[in-house]
Chimera marker file (.cmm) of the C-alpha trace (Angstrom):
<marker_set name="trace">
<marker id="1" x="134.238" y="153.825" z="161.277" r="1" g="1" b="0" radius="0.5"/>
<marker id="2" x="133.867" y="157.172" z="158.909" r="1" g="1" b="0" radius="0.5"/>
<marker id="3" x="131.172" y="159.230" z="159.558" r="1" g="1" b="0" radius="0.5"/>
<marker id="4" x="130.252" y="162.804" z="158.323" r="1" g="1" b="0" radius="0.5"/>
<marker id="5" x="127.880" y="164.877" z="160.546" r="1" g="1" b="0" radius="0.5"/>
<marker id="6" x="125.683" y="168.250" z="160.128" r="1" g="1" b="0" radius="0.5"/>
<marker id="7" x="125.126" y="169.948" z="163.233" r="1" g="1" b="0" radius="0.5"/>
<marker id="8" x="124.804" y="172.879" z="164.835" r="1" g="1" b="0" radius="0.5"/>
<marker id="9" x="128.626" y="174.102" z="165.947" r="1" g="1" b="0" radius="0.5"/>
<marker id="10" x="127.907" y="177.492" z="167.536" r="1" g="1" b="0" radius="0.5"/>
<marker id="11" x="124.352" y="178.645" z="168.282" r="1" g="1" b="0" radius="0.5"/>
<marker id="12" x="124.710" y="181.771" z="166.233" r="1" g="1" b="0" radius="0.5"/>
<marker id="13" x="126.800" y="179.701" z="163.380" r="1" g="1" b="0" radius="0.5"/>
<marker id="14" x="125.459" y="178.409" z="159.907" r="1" g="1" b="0" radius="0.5"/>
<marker id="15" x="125.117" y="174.167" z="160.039" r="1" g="1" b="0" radius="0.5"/>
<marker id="16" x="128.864" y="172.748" z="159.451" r="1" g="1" b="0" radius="0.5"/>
<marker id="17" x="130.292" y="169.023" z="158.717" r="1" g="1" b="0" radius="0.5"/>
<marker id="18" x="132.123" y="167.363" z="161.617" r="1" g="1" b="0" radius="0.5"/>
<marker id="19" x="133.696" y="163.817" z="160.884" r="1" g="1" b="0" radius="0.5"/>
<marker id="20" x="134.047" y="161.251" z="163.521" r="1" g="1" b="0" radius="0.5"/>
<marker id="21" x="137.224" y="158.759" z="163.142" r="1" g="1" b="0" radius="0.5"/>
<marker id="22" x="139.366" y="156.447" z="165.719" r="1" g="1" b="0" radius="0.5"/>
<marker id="23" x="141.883" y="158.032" z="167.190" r="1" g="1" b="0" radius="0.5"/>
<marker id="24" x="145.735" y="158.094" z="165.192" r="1" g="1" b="0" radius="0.5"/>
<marker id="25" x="148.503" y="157.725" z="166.791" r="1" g="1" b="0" radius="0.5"/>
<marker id="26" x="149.390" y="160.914" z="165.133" r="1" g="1" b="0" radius="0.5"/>
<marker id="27" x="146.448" y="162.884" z="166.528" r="1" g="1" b="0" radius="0.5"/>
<marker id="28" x="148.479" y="162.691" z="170.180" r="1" g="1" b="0" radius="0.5"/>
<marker id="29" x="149.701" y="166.592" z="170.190" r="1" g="1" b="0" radius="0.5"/>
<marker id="30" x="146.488" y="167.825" z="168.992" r="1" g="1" b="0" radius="0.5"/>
<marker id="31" x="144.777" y="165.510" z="171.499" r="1" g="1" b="0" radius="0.5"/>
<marker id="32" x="146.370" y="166.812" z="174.602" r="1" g="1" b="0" radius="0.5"/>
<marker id="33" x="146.665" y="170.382" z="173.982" r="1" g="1" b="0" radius="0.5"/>
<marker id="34" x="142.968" y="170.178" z="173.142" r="1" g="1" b="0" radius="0.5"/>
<marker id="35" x="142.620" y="168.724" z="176.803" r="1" g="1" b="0" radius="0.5"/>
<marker id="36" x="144.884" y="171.280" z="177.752" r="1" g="1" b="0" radius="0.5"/>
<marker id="37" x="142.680" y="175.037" z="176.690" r="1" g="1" b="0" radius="0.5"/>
<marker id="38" x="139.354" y="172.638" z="177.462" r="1" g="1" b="0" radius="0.5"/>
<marker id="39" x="140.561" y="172.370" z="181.044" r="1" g="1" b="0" radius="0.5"/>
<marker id="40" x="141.878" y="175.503" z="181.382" r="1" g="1" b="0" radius="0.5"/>
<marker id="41" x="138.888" y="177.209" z="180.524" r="1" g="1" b="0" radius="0.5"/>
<marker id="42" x="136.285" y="175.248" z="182.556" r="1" g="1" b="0" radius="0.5"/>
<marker id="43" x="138.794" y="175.691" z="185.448" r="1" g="1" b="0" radius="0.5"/>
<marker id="44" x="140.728" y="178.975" z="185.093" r="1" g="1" b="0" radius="0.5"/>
<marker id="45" x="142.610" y="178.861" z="188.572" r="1" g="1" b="0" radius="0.5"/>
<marker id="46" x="144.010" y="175.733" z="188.151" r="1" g="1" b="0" radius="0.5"/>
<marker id="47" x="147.648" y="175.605" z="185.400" r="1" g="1" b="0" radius="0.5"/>
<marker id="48" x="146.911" y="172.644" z="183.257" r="1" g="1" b="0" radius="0.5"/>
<marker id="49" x="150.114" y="173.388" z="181.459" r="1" g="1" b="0" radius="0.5"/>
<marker id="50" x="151.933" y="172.475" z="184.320" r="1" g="1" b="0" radius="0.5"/>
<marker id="51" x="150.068" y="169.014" z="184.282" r="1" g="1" b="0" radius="0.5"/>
<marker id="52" x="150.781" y="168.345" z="180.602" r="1" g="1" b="0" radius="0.5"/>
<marker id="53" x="153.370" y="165.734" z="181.159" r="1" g="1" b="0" radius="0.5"/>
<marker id="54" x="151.856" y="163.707" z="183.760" r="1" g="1" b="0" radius="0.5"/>
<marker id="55" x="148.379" y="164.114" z="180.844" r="1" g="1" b="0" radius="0.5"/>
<marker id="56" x="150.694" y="162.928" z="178.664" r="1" g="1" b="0" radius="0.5"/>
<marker id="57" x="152.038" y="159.839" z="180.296" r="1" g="1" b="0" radius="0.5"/>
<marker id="58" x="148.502" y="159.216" z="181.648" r="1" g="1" b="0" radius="0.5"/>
<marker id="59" x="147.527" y="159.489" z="177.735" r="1" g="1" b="0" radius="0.5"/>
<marker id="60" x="150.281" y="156.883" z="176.445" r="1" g="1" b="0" radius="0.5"/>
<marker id="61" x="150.365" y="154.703" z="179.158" r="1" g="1" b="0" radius="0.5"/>
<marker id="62" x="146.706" y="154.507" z="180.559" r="1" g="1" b="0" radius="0.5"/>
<marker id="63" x="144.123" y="155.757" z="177.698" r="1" g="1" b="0" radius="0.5"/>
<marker id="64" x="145.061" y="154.850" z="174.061" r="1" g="1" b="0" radius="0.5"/>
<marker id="65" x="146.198" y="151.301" z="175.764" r="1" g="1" b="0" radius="0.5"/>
<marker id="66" x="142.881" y="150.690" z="177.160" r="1" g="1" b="0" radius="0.5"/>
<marker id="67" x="140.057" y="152.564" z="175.275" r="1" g="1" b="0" radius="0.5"/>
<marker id="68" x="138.310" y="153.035" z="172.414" r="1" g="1" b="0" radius="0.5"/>
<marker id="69" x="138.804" y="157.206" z="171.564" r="1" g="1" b="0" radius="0.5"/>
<marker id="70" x="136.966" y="158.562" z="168.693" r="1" g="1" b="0" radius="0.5"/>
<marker id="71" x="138.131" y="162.005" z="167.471" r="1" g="1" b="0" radius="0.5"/>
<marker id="72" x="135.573" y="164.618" z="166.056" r="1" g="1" b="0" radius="0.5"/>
<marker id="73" x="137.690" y="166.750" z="163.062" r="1" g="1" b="0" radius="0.5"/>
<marker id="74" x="136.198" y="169.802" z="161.569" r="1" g="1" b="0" radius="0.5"/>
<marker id="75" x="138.050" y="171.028" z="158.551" r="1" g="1" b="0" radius="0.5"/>
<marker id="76" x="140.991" y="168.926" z="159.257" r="1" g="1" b="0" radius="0.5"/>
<marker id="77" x="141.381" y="170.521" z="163.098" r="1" g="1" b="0" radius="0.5"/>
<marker id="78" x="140.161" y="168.208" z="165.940" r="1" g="1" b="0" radius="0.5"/>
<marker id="79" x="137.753" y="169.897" z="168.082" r="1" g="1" b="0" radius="0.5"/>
<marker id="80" x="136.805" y="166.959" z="170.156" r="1" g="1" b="0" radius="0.5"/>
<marker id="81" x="137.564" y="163.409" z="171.748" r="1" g="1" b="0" radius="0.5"/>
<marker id="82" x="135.509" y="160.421" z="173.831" r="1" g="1" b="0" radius="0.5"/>
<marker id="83" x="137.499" y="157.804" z="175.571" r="1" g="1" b="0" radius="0.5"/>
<marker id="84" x="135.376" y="154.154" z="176.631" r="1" g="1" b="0" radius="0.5"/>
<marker id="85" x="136.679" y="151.470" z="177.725" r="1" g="1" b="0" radius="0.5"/>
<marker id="86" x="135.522" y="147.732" z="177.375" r="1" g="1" b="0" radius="0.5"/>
<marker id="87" x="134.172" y="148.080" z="180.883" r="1" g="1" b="0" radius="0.5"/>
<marker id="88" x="131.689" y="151.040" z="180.072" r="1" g="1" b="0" radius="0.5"/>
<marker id="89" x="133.938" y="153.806" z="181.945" r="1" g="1" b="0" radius="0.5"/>
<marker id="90" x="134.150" y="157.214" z="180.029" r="1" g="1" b="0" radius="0.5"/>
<marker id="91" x="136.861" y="159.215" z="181.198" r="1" g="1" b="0" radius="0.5"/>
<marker id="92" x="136.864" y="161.753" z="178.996" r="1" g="1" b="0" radius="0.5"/>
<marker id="93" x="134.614" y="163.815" z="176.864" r="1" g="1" b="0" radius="0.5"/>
<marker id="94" x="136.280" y="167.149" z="175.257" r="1" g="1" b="0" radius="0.5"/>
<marker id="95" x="134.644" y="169.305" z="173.151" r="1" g="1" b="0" radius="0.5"/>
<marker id="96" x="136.852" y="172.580" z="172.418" r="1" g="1" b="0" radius="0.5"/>
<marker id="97" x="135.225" y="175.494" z="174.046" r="1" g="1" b="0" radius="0.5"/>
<marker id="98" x="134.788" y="177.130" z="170.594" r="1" g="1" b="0" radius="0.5"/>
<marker id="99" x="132.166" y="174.308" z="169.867" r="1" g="1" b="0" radius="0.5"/>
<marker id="100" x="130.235" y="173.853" z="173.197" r="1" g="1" b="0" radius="0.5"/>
<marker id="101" x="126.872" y="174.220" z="172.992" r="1" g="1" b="0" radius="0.5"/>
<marker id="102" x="126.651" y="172.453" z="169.631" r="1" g="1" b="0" radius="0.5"/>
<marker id="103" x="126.602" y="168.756" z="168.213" r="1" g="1" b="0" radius="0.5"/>
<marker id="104" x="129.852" y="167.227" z="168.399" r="1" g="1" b="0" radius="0.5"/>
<marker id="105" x="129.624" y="166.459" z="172.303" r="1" g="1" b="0" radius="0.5"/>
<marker id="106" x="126.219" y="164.745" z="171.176" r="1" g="1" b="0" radius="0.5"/>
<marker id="107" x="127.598" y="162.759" z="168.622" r="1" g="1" b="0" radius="0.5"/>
<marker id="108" x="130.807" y="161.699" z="170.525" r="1" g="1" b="0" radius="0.5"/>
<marker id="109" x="128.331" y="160.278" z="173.335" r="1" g="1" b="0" radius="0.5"/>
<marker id="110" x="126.629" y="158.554" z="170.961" r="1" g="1" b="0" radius="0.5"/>
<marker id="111" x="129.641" y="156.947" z="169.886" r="1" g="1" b="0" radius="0.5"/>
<marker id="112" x="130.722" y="155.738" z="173.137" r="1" g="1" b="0" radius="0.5"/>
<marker id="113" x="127.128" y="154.771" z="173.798" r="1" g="1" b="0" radius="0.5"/>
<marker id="114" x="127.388" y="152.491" z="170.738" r="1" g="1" b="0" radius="0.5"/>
<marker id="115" x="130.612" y="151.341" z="171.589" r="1" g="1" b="0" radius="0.5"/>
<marker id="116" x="129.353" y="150.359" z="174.970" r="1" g="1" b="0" radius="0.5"/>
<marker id="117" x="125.768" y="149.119" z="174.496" r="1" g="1" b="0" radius="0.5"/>
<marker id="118" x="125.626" y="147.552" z="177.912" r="1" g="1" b="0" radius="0.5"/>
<marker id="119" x="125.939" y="151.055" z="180.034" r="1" g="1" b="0" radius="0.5"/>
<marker id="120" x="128.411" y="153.666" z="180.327" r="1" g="1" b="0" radius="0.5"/>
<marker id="121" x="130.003" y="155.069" z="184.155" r="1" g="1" b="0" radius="0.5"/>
<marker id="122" x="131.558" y="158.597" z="184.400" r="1" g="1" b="0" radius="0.5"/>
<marker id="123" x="132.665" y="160.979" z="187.222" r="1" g="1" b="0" radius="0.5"/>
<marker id="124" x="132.280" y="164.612" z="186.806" r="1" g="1" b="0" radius="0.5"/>
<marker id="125" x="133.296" y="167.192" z="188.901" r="1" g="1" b="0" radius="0.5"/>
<marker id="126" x="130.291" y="168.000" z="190.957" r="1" g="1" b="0" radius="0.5"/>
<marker id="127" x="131.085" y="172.295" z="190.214" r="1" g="1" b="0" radius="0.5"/>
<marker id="128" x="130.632" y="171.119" z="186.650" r="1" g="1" b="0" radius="0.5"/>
<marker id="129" x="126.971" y="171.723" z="186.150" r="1" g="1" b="0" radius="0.5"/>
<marker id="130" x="127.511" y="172.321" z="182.702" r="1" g="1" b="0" radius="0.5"/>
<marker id="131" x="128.620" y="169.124" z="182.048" r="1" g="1" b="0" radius="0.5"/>
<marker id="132" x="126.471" y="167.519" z="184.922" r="1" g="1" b="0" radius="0.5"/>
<marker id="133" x="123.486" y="168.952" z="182.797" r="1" g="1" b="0" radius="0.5"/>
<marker id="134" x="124.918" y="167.650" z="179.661" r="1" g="1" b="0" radius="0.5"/>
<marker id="135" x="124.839" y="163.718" z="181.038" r="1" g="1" b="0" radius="0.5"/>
<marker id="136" x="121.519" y="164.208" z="182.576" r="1" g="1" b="0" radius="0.5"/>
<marker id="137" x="120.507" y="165.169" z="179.269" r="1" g="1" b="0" radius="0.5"/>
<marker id="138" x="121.936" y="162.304" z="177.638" r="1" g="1" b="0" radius="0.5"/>
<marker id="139" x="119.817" y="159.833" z="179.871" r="1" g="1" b="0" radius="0.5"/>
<marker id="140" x="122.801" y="159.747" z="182.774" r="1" g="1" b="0" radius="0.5"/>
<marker id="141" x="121.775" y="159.389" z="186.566" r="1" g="1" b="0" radius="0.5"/>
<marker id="142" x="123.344" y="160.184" z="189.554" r="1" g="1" b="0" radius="0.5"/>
<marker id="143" x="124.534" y="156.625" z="190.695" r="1" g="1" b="0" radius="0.5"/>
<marker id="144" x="126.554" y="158.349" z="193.790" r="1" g="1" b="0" radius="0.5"/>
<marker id="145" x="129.507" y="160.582" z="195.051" r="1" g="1" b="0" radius="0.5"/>
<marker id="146" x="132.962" y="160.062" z="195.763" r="1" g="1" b="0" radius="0.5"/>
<marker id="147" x="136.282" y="162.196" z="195.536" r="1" g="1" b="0" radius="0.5"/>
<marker id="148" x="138.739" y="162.348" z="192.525" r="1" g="1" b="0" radius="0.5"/>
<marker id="149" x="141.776" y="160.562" z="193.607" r="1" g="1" b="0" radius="0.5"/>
<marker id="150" x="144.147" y="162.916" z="191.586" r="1" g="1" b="0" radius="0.5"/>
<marker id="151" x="142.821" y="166.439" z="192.481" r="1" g="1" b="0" radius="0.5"/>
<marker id="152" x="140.976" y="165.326" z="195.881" r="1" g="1" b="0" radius="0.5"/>
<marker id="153" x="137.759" y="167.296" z="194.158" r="1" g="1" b="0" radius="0.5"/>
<marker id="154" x="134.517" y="166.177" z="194.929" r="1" g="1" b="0" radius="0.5"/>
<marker id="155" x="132.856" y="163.712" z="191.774" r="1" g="1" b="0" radius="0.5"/>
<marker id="156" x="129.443" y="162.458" z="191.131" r="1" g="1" b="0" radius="0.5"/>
<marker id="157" x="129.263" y="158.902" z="189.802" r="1" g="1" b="0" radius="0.5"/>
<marker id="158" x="126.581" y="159.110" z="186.659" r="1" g="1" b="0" radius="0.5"/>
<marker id="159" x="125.252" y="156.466" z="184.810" r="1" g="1" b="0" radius="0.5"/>
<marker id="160" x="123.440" y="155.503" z="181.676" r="1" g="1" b="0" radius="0.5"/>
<marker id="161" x="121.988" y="152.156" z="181.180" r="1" g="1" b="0" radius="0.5"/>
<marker id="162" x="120.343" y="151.340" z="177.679" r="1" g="1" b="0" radius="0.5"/>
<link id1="1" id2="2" r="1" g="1" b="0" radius="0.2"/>
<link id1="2" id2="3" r="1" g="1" b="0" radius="0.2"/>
<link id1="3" id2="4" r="1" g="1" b="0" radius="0.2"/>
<link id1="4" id2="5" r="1" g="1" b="0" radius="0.2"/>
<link id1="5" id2="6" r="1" g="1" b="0" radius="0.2"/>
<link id1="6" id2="7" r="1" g="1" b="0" radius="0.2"/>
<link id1="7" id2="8" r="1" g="1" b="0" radius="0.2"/>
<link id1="8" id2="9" r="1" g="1" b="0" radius="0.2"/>
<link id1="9" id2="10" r="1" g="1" b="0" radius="0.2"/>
<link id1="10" id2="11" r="1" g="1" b="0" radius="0.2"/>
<link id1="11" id2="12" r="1" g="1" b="0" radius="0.2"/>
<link id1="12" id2="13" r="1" g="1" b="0" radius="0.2"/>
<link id1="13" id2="14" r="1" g="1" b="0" radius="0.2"/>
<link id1="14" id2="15" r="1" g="1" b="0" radius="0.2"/>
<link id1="15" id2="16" r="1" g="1" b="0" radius="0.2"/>
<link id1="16" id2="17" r="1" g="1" b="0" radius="0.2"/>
<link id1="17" id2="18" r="1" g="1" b="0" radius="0.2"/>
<link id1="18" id2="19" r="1" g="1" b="0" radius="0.2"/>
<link id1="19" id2="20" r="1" g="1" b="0" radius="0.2"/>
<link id1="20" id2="21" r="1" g="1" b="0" radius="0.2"/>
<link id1="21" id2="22" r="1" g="1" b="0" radius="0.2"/>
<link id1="22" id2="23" r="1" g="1" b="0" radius="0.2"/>
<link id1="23" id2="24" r="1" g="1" b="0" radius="0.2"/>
<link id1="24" id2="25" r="1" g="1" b="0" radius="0.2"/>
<link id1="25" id2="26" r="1" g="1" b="0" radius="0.2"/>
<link id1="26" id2="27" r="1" g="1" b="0" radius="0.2"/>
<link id1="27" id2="28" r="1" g="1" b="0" radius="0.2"/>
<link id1="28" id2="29" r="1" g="1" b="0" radius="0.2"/>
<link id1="29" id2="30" r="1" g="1" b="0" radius="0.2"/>
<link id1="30" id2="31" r="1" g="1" b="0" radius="0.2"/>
<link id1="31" id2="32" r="1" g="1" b="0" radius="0.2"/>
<link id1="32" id2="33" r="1" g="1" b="0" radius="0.2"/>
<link id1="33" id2="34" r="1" g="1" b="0" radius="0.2"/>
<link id1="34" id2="35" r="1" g="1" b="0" radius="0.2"/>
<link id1="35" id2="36" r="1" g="1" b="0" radius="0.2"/>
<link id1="36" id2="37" r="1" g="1" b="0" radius="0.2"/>
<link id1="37" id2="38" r="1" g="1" b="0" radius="0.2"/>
<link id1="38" id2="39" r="1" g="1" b="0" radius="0.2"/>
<link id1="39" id2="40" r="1" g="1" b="0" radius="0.2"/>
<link id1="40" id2="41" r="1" g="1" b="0" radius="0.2"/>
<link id1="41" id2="42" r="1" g="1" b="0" radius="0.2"/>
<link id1="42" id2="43" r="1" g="1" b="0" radius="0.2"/>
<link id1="43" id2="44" r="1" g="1" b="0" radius="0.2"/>
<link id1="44" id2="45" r="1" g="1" b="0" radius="0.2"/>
<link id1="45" id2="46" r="1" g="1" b="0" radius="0.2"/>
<link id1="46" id2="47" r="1" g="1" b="0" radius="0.2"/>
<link id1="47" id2="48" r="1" g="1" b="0" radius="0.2"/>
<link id1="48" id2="49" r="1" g="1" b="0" radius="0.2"/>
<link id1="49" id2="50" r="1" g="1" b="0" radius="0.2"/>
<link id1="50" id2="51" r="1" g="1" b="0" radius="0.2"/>
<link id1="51" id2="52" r="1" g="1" b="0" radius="0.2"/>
<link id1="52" id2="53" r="1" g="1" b="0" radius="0.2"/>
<link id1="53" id2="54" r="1" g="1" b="0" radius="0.2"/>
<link id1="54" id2="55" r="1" g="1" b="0" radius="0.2"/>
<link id1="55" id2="56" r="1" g="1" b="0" radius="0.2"/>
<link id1="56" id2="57" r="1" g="1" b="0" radius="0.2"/>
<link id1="57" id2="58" r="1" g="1" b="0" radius="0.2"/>
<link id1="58" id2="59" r="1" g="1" b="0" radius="0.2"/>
<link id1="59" id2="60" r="1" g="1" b="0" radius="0.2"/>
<link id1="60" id2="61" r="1" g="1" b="0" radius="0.2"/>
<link id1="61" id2="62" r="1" g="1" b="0" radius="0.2"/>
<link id1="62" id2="63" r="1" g="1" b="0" radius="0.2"/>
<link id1="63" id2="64" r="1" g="1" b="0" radius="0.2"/>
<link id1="64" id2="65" r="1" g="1" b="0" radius="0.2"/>
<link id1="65" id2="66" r="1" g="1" b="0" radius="0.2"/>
<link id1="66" id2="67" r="1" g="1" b="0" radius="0.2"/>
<link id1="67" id2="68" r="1" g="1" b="0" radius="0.2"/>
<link id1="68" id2="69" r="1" g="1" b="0" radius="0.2"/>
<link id1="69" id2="70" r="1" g="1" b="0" radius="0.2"/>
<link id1="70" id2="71" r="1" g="1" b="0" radius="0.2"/>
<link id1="71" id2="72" r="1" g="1" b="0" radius="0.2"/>
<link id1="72" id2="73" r="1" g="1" b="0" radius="0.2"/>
<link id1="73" id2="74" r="1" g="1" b="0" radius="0.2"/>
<link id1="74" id2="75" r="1" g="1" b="0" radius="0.2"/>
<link id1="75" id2="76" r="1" g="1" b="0" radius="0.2"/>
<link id1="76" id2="77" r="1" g="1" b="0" radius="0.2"/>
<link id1="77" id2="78" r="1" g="1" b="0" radius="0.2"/>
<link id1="78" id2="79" r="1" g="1" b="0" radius="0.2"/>
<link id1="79" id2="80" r="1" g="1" b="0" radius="0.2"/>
<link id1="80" id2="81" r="1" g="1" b="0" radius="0.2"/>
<link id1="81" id2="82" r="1" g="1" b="0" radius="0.2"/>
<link id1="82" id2="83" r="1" g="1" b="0" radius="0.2"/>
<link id1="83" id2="84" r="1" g="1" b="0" radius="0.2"/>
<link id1="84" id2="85" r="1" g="1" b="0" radius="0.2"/>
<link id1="85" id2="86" r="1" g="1" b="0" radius="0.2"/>
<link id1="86" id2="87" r="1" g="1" b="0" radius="0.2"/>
<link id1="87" id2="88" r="1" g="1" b="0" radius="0.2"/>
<link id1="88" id2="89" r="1" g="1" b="0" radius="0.2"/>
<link id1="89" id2="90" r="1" g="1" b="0" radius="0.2"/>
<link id1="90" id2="91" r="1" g="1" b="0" radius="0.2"/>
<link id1="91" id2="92" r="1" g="1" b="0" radius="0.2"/>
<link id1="92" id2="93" r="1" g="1" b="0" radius="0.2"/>
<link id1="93" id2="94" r="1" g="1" b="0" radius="0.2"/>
<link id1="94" id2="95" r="1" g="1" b="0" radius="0.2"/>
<link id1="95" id2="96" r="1" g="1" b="0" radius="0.2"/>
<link id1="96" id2="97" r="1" g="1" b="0" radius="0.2"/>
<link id1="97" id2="98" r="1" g="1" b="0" radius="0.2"/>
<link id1="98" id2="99" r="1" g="1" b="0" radius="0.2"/>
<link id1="99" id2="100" r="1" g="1" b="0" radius="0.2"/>
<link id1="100" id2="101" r="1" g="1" b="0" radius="0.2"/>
<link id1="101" id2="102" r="1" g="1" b="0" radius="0.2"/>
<link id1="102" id2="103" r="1" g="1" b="0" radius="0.2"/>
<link id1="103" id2="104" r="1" g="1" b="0" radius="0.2"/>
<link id1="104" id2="105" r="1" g="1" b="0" radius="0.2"/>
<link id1="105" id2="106" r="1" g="1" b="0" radius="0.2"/>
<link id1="106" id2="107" r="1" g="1" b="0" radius="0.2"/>
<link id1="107" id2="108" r="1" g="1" b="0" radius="0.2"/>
<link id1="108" id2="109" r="1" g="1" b="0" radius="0.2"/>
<link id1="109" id2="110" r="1" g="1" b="0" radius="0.2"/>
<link id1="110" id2="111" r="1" g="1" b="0" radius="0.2"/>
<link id1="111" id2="112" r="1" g="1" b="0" radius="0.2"/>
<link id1="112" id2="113" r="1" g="1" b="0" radius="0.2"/>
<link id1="113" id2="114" r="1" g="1" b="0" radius="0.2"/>
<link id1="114" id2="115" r="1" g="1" b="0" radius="0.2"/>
<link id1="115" id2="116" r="1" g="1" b="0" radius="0.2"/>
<link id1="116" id2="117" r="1" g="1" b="0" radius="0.2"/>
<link id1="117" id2="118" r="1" g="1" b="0" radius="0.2"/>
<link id1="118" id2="119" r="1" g="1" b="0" radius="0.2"/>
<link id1="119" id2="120" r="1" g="1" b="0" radius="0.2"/>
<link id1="120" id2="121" r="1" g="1" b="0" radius="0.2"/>
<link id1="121" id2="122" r="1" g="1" b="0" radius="0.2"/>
<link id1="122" id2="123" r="1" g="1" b="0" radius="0.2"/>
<link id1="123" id2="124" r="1" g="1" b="0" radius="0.2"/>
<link id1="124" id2="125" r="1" g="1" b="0" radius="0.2"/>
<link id1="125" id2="126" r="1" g="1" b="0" radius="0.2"/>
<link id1="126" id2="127" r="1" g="1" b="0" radius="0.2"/>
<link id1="127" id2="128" r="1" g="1" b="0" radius="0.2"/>
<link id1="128" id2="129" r="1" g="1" b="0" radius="0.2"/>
<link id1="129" id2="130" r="1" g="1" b="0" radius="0.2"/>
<link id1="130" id2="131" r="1" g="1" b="0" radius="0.2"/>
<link id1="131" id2="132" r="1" g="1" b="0" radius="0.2"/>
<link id1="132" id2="133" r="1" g="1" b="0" radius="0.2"/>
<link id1="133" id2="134" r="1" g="1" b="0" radius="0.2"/>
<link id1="134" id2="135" r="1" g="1" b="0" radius="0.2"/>
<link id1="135" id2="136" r="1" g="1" b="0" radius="0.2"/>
<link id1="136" id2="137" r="1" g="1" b="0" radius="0.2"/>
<link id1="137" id2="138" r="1" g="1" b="0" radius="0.2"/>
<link id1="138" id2="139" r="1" g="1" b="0" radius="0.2"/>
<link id1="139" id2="140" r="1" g="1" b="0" radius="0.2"/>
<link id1="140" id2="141" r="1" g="1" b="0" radius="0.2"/>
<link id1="141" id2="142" r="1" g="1" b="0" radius="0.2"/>
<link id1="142" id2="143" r="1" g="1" b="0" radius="0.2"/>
<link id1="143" id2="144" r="1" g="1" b="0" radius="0.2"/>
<link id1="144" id2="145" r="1" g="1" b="0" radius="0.2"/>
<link id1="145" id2="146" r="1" g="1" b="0" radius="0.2"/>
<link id1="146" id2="147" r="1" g="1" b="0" radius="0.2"/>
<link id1="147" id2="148" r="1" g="1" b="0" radius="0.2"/>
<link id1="148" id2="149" r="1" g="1" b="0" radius="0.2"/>
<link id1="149" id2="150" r="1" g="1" b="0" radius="0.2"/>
<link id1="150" id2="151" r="1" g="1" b="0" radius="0.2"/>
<link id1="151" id2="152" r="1" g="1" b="0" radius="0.2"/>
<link id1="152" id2="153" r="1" g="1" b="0" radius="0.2"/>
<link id1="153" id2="154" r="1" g="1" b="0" radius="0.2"/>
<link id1="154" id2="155" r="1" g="1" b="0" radius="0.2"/>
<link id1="155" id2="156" r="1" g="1" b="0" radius="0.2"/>
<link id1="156" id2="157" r="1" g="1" b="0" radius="0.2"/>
<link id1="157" id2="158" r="1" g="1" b="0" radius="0.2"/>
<link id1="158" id2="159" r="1" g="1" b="0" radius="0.2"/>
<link id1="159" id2="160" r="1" g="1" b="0" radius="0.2"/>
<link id1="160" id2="161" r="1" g="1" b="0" radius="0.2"/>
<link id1="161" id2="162" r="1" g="1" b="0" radius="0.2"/>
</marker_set>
């Protein structure tokens, strides 16, 4: 899987190329602190430096053992990452904050939608309307609520089925 994209990175920004690629082992550092200033800047108050390590362990041990994650590169910098597993459960969708608003998040759900043709689960924080709004507009339902076992936030449940 090699793809080259053309979309839209920044509203007020001329049309740049994106590439979509699995994940490298080598891509771990840039992975995580990407998670890292994502985080932090949909959720100022909270210190996501301070969770690093347990993101990192959780990133080892839990995600690149049991998902697919595509990587979105621009210019040889990654700028974004999906996570699927083979049941249909995304657990992550990052798009740096410097590219929100354009294509990349698009094309990394369409990955993961190819990846899992069958239906894709999620849970998003439910203060997260911009991302809420961002799965409703990629054909995502609320499929119910629950609580985020980790941070004890409330989550919505969404859904896509094909």
């Amino acid at each position: 899987m090699d793809f080259r994209f053309l979309g839209k990175i920044m509203p007020n920004q001329a049309t740049e190329a994106f590439e979509l690629r699995p994940y490298a082992p080598a891509d771990e550092d840039a992975a995580i602190a990407l998670w890292q200033a994502t985080w932090q800047r949909a959720y100022p108050a909270i210190d996501f430096a301070a969770r690093v390590p347990w993101w990192r362990e959780r990133w080892r041990n839990e995600l690149t053992r049991n998902a697919a994650i595509v990587v979105a590169e621009q210019s040889g910098e990654l700028v974004g990452f999906v996570t699927i597993d083979t049941g249909g459960y995304l657990d992550q969708l990052v798009v740096g904050p410097a590219h929100w608003g354009g294509d990349i998040a698009n094309a990394l759900m369409n990955e993961a939608k190819r990846l899992s043709p069958g239906g894709i689960t999620l849970l998003v924080n439910t203060d997260n309307a911009r991302a809420i709004r961002f799965y409703a507009r990629n054909g995502f339902a609320h499929a119910g609520d629950d609580v985020n076992p980790t941070s004890g936030r409330p989550v919505k449940k969404m859904a896509w089925e094909p």
